[in-house]
GUMAR-954517 format. One record per residue: residue number from 1; residue in three letters; chain; x, y, z of N, C-alpha, C in turn. Coordinates in Angstrom, 2 decimals, m for minus. Layout:
N
PT    k    r  c      npx      npy      npz     capx     capy     capz      cpx      cpy      cpz
PT  NUM  ALA  A        X        Y        Z        X        Y        Z        X        Y        Z
...
END
This chain:
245
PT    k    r  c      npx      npy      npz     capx     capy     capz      cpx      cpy      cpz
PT    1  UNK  A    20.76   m60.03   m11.34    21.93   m60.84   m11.05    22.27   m61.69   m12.26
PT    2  UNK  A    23.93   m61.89   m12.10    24.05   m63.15   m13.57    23.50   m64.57   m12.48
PT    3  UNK  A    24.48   m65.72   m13.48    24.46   m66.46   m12.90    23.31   m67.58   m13.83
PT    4  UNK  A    22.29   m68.69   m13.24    21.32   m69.93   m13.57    20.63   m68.69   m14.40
PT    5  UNK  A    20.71   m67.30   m13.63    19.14   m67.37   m14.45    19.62   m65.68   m15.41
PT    6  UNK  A    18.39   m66.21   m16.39    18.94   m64.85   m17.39    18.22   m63.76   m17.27
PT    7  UNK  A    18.02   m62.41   m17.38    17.43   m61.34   m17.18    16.33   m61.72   m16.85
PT    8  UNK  A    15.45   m62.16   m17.98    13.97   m62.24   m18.33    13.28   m63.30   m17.57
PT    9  UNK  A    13.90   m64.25   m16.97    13.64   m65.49   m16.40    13.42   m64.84   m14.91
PT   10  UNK  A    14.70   m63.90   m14.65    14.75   m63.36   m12.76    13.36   m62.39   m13.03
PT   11  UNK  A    13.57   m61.99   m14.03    12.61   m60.62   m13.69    11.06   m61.45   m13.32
PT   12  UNK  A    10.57   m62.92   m13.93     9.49   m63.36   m14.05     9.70   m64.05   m12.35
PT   13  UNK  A    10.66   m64.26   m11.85    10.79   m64.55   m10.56    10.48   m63.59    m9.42
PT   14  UNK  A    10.60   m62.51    m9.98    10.18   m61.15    m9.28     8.66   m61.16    m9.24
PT   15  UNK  A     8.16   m61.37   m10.33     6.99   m60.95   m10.36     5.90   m62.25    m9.52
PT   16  UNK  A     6.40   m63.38   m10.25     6.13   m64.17    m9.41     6.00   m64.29    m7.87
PT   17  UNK  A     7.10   m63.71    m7.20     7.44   m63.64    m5.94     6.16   m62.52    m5.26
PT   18  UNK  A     5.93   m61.56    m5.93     5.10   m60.35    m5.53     3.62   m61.07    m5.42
PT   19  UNK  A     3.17   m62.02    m6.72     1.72   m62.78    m6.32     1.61   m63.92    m5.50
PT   20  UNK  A     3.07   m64.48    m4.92     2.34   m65.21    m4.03     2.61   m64.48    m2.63
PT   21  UNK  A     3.22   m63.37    m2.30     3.23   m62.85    m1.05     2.49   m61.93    m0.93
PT   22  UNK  A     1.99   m60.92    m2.12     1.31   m60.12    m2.18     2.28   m58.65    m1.64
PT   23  UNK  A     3.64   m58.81    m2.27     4.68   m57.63    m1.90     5.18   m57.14    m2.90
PT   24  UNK  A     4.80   m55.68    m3.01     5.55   m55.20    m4.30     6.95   m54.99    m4.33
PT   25  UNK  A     7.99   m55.80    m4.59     9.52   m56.02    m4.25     9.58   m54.59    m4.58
PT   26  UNK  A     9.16   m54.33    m6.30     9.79   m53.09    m6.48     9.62   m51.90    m5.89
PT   27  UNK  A     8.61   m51.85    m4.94     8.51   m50.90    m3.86     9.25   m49.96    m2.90
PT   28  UNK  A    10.70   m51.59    m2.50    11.69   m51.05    m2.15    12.77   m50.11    m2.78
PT   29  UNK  A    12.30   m49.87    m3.85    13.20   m49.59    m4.84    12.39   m47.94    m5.72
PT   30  UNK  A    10.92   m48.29    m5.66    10.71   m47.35    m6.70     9.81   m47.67    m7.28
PT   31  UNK  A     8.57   m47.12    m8.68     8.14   m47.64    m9.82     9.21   m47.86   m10.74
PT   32  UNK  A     9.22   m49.38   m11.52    10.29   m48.79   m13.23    11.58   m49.48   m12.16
PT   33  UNK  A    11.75   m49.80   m11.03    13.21   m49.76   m11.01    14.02   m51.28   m11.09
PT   34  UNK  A    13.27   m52.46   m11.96    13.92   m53.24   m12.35    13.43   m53.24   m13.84
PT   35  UNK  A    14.30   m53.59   m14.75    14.46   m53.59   m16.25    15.71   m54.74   m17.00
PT   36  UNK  A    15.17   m55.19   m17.77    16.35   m55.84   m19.07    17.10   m55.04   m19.27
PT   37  UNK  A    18.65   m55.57   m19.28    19.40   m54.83   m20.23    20.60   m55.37   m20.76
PT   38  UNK  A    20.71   m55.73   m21.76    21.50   m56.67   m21.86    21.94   m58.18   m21.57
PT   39  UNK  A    20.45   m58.68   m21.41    20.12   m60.11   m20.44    20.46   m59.88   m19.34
PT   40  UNK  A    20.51   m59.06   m18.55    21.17   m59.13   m17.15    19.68   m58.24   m16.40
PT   41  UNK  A    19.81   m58.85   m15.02    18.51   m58.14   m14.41    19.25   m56.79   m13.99
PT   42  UNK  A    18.65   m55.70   m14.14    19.46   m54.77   m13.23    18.38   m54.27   m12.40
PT   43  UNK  A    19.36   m53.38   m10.99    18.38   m52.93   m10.09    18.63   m51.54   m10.68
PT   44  UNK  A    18.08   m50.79   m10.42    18.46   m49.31   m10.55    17.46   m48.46    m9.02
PT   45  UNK  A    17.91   m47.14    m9.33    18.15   m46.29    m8.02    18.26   m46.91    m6.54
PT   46  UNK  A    19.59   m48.02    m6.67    19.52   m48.91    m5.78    20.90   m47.70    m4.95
PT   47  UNK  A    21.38   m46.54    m5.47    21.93   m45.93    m4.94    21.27   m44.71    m3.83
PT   48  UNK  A    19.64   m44.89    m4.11    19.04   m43.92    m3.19    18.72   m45.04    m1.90
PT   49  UNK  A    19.26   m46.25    m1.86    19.53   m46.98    m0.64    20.86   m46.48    m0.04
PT   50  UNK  A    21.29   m46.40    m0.90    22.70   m45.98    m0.03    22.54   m44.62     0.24
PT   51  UNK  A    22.05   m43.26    m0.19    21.48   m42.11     0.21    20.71   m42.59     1.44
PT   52  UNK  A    19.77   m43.18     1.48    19.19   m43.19     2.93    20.22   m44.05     3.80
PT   53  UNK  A    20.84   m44.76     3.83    21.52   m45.28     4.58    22.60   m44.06     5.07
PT   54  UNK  A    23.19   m43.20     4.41    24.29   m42.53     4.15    23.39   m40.93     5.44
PT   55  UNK  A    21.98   m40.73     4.96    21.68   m39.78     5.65    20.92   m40.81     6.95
PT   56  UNK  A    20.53   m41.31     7.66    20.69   m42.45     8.48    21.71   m42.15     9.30
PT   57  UNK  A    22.73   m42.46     9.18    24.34   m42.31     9.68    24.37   m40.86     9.63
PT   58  UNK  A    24.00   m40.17     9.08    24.46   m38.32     9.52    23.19   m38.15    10.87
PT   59  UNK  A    22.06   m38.04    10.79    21.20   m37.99    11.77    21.72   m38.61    13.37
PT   60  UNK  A    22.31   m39.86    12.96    23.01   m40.73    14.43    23.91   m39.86    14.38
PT   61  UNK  A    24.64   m39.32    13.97    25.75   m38.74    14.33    25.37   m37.73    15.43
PT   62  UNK  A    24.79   m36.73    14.61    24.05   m35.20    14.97    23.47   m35.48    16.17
PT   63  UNK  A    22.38   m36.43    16.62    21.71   m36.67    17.52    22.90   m37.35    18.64
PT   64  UNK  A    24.11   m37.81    18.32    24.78   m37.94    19.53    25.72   m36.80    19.58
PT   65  UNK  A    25.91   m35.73    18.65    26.65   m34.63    19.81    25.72   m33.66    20.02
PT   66  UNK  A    24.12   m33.37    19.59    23.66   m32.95    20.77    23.22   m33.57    21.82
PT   67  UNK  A    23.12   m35.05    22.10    23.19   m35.89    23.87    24.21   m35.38    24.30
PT   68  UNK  A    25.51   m34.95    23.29    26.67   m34.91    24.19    26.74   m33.36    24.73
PT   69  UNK  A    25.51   m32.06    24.20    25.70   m31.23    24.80    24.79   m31.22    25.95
PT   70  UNK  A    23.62   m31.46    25.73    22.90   m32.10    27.26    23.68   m32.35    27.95
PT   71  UNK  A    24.67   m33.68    27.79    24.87   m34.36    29.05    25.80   m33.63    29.70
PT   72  UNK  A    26.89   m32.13    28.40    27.79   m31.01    29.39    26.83   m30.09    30.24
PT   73  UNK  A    25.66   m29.93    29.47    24.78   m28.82    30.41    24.36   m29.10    31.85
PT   74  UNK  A    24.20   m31.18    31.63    23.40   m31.58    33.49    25.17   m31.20    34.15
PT   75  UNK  A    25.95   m31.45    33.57    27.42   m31.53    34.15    27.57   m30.73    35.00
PT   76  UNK  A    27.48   m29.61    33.99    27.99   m28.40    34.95    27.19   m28.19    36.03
PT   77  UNK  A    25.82   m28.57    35.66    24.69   m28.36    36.99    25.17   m29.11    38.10
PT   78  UNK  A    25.48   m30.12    37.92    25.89   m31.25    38.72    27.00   m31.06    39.67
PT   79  UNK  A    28.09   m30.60    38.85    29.33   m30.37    39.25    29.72   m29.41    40.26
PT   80  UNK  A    28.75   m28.24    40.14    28.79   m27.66    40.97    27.80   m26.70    41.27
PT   81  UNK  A    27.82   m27.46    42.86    26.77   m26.83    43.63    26.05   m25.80    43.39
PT   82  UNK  A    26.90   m24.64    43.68    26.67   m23.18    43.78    25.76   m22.71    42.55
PT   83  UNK  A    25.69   m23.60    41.60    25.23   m22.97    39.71    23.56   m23.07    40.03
PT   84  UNK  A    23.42   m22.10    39.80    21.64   m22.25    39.83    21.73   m22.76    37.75
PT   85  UNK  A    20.50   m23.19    37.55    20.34   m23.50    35.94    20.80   m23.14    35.30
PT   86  UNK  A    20.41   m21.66    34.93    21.02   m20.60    34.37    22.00   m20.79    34.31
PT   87  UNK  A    22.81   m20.29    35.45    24.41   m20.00    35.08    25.22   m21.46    34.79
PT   88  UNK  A    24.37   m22.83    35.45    24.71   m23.89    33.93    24.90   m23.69    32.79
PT   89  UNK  A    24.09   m23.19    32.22    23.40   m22.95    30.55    24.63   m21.96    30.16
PT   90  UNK  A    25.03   m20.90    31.23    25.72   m19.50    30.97    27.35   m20.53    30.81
PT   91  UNK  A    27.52   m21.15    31.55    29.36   m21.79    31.94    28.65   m22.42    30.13
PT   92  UNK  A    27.75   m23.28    30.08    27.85   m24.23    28.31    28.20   m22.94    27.82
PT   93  UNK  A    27.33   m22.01    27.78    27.42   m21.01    26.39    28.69   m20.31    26.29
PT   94  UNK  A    29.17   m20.03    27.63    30.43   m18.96    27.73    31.87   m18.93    26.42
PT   95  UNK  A    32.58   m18.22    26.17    33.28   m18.01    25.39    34.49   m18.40    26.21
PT   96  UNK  A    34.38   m19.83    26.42    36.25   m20.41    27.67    37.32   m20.86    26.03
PT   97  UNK  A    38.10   m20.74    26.59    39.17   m20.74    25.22    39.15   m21.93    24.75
PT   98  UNK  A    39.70   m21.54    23.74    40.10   m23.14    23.09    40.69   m24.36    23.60
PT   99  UNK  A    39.88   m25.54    23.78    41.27   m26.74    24.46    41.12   m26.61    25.54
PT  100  UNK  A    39.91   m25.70    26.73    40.00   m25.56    27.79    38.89   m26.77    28.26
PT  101  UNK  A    37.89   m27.01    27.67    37.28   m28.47    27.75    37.99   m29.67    27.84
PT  102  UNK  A    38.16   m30.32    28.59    38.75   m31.99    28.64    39.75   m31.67    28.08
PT  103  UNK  A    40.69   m30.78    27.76    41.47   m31.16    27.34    41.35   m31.13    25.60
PT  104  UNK  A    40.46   m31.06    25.14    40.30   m30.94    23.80    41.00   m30.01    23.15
PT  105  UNK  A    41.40   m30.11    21.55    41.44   m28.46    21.19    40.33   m28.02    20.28
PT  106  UNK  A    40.03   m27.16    19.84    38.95   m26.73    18.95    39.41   m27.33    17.70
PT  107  UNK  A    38.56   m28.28    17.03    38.78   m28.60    15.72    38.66   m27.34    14.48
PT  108  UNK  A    37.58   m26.30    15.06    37.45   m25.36    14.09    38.74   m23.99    14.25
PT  109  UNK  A    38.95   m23.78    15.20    40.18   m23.05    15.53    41.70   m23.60    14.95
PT  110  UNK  A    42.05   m24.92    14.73    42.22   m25.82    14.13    42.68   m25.63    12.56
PT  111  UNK  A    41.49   m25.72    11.97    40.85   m25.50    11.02    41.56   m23.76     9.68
PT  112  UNK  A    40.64   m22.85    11.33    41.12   m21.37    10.63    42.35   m20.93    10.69
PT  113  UNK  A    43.32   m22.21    11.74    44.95   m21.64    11.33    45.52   m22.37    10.74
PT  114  UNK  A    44.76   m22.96     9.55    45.10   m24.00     8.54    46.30   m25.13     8.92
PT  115  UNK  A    45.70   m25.55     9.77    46.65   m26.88    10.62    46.14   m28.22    10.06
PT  116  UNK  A    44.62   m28.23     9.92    43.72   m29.40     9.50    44.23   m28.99     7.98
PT  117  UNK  A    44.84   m30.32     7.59    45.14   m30.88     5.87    44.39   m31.62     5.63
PT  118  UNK  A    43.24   m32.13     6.18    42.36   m32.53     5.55    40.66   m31.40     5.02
PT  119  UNK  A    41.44   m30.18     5.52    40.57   m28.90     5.03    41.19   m28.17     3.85
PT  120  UNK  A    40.27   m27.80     2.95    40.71   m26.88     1.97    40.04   m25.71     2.30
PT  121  UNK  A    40.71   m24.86     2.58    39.86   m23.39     2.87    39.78   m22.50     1.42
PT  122  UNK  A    38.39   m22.33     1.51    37.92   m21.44     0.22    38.18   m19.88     0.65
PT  123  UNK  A    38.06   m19.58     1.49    38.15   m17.88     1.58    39.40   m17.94     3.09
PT  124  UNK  A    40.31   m16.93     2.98    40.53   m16.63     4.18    41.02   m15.15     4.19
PT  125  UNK  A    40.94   m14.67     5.28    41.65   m13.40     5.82    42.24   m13.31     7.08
PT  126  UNK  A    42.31   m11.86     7.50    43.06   m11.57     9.03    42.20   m12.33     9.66
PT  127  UNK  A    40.89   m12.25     9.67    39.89   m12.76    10.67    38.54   m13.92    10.50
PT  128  UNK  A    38.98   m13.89     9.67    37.70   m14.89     8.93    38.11   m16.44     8.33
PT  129  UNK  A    37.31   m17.26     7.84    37.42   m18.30     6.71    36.49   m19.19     6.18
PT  130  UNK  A    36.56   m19.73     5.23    35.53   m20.35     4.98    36.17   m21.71     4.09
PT  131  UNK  A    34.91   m22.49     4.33    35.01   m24.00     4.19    34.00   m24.87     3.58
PT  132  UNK  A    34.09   m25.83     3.24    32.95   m27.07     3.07    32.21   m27.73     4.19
PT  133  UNK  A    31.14   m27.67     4.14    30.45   m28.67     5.46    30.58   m30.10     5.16
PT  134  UNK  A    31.29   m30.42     6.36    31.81   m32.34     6.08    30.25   m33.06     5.46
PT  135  UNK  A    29.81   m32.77     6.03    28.09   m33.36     5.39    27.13   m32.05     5.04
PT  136  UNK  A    27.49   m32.00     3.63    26.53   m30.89     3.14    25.29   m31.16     2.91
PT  137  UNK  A    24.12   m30.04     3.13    22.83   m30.50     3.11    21.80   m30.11     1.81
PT  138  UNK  A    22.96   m29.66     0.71    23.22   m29.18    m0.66    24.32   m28.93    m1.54
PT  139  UNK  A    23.85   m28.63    m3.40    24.93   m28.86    m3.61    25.93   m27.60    m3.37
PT  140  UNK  A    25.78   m26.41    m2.33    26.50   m25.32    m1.48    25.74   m25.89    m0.82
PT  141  UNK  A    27.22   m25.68     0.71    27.27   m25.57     1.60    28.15   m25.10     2.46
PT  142  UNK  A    28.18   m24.16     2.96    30.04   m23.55     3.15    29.67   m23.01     4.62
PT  143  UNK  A    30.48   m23.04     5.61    30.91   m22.80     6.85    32.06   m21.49     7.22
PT  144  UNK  A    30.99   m20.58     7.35    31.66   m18.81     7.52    32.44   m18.78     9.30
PT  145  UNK  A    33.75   m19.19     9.38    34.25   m18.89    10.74    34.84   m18.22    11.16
PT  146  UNK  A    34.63   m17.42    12.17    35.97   m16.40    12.87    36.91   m16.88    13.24
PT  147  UNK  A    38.02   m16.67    12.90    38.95   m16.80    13.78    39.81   m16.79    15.14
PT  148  UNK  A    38.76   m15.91    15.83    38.88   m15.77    17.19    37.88   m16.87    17.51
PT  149  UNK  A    37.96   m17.80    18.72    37.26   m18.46    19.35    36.43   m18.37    19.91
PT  150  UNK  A    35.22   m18.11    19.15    33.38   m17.91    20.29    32.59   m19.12    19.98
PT  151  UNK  A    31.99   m19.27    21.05    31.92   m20.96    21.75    30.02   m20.45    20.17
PT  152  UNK  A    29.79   m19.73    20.39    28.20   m19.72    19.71    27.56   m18.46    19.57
PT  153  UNK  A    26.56   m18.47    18.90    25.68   m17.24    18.64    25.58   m16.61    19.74
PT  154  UNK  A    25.06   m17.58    20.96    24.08   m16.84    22.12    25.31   m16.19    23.35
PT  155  UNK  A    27.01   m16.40    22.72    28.24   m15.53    23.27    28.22   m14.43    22.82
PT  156  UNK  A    27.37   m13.72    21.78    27.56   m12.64    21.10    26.97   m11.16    21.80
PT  157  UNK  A    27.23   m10.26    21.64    26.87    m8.87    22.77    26.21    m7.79    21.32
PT  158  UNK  A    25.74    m7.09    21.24    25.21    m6.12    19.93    26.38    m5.80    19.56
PT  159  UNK  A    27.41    m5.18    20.11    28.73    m5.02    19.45    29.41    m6.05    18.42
PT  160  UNK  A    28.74    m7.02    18.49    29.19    m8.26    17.89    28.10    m8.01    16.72
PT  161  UNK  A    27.49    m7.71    16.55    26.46    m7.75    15.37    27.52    m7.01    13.67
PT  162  UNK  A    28.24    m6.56    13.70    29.07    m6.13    12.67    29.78    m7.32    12.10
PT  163  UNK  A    30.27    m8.42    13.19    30.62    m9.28    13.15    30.29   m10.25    12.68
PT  164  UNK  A    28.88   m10.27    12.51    27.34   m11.29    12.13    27.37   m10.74    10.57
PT  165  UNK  A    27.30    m9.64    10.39    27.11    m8.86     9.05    28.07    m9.36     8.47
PT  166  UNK  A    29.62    m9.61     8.90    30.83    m9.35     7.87    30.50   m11.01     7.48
PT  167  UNK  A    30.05   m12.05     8.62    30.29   m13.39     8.29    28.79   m13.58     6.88
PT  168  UNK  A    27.84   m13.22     7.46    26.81   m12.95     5.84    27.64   m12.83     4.71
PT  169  UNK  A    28.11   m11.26     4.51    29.24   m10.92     3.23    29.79   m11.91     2.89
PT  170  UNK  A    30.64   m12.50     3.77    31.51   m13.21     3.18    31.24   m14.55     2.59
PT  171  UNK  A    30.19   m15.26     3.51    29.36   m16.56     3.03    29.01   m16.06     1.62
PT  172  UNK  A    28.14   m14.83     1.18    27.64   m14.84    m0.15    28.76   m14.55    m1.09
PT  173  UNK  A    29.74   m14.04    m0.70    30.87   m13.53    m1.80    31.13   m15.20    m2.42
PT  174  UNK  A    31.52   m15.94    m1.26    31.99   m17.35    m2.10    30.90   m18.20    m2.71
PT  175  UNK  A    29.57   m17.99    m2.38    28.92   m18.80    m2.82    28.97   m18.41    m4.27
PT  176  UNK  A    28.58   m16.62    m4.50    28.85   m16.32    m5.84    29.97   m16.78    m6.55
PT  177  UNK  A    31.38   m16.96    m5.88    32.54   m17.36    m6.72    31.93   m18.78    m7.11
PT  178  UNK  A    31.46   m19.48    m6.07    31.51   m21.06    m6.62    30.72   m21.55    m7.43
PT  179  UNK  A    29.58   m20.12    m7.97    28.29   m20.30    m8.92    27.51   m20.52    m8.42
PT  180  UNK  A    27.22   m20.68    m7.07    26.12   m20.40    m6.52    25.28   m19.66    m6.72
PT  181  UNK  A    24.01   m19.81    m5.97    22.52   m17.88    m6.05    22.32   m17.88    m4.98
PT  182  UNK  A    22.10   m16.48    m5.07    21.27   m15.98    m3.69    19.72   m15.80    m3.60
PT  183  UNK  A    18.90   m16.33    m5.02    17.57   m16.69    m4.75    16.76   m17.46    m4.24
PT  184  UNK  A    17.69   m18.85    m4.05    17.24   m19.90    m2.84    18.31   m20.23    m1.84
PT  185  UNK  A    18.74   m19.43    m0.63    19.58   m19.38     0.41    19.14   m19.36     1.63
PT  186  UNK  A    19.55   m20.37     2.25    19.29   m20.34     3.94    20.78   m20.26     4.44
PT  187  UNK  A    20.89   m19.31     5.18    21.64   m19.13     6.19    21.18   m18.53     7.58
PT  188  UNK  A    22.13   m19.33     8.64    21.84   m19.39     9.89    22.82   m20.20    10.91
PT  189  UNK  A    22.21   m20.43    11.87    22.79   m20.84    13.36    22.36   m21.85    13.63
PT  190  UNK  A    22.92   m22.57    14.25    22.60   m23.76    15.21    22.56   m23.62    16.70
PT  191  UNK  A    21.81   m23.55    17.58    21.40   m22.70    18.86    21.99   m24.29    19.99
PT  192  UNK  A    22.63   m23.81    20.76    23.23   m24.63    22.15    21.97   m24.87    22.67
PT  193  UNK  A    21.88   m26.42    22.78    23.02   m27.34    22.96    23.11   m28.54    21.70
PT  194  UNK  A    22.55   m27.81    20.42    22.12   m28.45    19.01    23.71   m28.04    18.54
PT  195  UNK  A    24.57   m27.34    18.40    25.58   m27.43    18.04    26.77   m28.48    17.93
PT  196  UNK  A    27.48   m28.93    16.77    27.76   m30.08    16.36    29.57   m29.60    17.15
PT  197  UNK  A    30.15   m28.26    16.35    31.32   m27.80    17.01    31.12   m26.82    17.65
PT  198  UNK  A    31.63   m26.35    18.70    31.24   m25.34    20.35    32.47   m24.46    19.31
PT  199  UNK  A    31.97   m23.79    18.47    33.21   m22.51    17.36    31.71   m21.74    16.84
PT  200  UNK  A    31.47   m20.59    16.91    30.77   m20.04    15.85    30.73   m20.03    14.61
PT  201  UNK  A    29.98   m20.85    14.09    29.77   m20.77    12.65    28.78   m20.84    11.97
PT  202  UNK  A    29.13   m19.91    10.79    27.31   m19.30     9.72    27.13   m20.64     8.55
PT  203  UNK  A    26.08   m21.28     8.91    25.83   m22.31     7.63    25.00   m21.39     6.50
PT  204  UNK  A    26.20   m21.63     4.96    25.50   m20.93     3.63    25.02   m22.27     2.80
PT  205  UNK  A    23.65   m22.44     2.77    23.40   m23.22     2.01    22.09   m22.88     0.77
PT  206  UNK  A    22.68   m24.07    m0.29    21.92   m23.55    m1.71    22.27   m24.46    m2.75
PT  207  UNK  A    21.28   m24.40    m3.44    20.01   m23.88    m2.72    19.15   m24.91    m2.06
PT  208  UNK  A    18.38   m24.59    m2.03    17.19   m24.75    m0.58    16.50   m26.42    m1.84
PT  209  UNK  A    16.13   m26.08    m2.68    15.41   m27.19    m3.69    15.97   m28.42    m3.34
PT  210  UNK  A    17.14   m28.05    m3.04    18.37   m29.90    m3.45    18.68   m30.33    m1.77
PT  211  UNK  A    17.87   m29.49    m1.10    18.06   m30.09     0.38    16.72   m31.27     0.84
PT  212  UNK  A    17.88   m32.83     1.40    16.75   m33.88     1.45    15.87   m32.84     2.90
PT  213  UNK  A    14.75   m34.19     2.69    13.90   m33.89     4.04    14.31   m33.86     5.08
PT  214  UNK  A    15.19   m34.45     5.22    16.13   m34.77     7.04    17.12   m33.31     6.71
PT  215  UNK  A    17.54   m33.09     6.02    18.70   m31.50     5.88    17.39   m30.47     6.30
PT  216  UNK  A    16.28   m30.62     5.49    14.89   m29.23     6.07    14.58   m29.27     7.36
PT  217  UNK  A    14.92   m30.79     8.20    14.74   m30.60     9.53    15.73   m30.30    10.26
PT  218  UNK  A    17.00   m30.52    10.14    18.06   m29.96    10.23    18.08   m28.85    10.40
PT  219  UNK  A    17.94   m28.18     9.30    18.46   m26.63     9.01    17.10   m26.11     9.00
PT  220  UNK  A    16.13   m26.48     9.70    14.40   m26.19     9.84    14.13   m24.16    10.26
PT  221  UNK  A    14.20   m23.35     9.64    13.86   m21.99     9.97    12.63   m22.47    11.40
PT  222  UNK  A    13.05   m21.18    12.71    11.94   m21.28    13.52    12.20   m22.39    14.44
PT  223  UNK  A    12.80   m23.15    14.15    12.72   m24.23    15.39    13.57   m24.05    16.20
PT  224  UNK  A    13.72   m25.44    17.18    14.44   m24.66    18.54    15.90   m24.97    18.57
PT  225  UNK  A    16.07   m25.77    17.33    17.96   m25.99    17.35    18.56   m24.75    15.96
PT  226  UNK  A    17.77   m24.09    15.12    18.21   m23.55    14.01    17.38   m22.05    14.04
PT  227  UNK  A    18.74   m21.14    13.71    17.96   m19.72    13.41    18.14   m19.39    12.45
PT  228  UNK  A    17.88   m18.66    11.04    18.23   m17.49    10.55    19.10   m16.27    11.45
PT  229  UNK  A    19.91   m16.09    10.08    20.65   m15.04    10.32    20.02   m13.56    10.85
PT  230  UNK  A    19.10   m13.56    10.71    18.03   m12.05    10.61    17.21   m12.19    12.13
PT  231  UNK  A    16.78   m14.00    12.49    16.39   m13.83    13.61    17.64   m13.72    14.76
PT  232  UNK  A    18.79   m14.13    14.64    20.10   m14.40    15.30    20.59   m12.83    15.48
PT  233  UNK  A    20.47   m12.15    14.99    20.78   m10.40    15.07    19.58    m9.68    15.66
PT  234  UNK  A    18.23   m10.35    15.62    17.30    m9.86    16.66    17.69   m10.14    17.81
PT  235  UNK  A    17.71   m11.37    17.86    18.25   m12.14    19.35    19.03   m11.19    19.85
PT  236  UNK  A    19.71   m11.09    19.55    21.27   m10.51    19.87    21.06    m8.53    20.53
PT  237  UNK  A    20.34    m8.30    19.26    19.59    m7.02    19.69    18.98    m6.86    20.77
PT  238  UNK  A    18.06    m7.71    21.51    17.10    m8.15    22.04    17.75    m8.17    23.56
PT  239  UNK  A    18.68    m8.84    23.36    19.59    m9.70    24.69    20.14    m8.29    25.63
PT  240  UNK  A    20.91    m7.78    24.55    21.43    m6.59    24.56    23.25    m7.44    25.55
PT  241  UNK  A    23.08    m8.57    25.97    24.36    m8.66    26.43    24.47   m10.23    26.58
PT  242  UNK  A    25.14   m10.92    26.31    25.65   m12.25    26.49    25.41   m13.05    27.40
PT  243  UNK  A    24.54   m14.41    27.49    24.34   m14.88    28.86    25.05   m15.26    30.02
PT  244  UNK  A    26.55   m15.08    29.57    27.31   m15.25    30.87    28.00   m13.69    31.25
PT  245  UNK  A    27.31   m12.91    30.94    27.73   m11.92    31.28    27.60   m11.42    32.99
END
């Protein structure tokens, strides 16, 4: 800080402060992360406070729209009688159109008929598009969507697996345009009721090195909110037909 006191004077206030409490201030901060410079005390990597604060606020986020898919899954249980569990789980997963929830419309549907101006779409076609993830969990991160409206992975039938393939292609085509690699790449799914938007979409991210610890739990291979692409086409294989079928 400026001000009474000059670099060298705060910094001896620091240190001071640490032997009679027995707290390493700079702790909060780092090794090395206060220094002279110019008579002025500076803090430095006082911006990886604002990184944790910044991923802090993405976690609260995430963790309240999956409460908010729980609390559609007791809903439907709730709502009506007749639903054994299952076909709870089957009405969340089902492929109901766009805007047919509360009244909502699909932000990602939205999105792929380039209505949202606050989206820049990197790839599009007859059926496809692709995008930036509002909170990327690297420096790629791009969001492969269909254009037809499917609520999630677990709406998909084996016939749909071509469909899974073309959204792969296309995630890697742009990552290559944007200079991306395909030697450290996770791509995958987010499994209901962990889904942030009820739209199918392939997260391409890369690489894998520059993802914090909270993005590895996030986007965690194997666990019970995130798949790979490779396990998501077993699934699918596996199912052989859609749970609200």
């Amino acid at each position: 800080r400026s001000g009474p006191y000059s670099g060298g004077s705060l910094l001896r206030e620091v240190k001071l402060c640490e032997r009679r409490h027995k707290f390493p201030v700079a702790f909060l901060f780092g090794t090395g992360t206060a220094h002279v410079e110019n008579n002025v005390f500076v803090w430095v990597y006082l911006e990886k406070v604002a990184a944790l604060v910044g991923e802090v606020a993405r976690v609260a986020a995430l963790l309240a729209r999956w409460a908010y898919g729980v609390r559609r899954l007791v809903g439907n249980f709730a709502s009506d009688s007749s639903l054994t569990m299952g076909g709870a789980v089957g009405k969340l997963f089902s492929n109901a159109p766009p805007g047919s929830e509360q009244g909502t419309p699909c932000l990602f549907c939205n999105i792929a008929s380039a209505k949202d101006p606050n989206t820049t779409l990197l790839y599009q076609d007859e059926e496809y598009v692709v995008f930036r993830d509002i909170h990327p969990a690297s420096t790629h991160h791009y969001l492969v969507v269909p254009k037809m409206h499917i609520r999630s992975v677990k709406g998909l039938t084996p016939a749909d697996i071509p469909l899974v393939r073309r959204l792969i292609d296309i995630g890697q085509q742009v990552l290559l345009e944007k200079g991306g690699t395909l030697d450290s790449l996770r791509m995958g799914f987010h499994w209901p009721p962990f889904t942030s938007i009820n739209h199918l979409h392939l997260h391409i991210i890369s690489p894998m090195e520059q993802m914090s610890t909270l993005s590895k739990v996030i986007y965690m291979p194997g666990s019970a909110w995130f798949c790979p692409v490779d396990d998501a086409i077993a699934y699918i294989e596996r199912t052989g037909t859609s749970p609200d079928a």
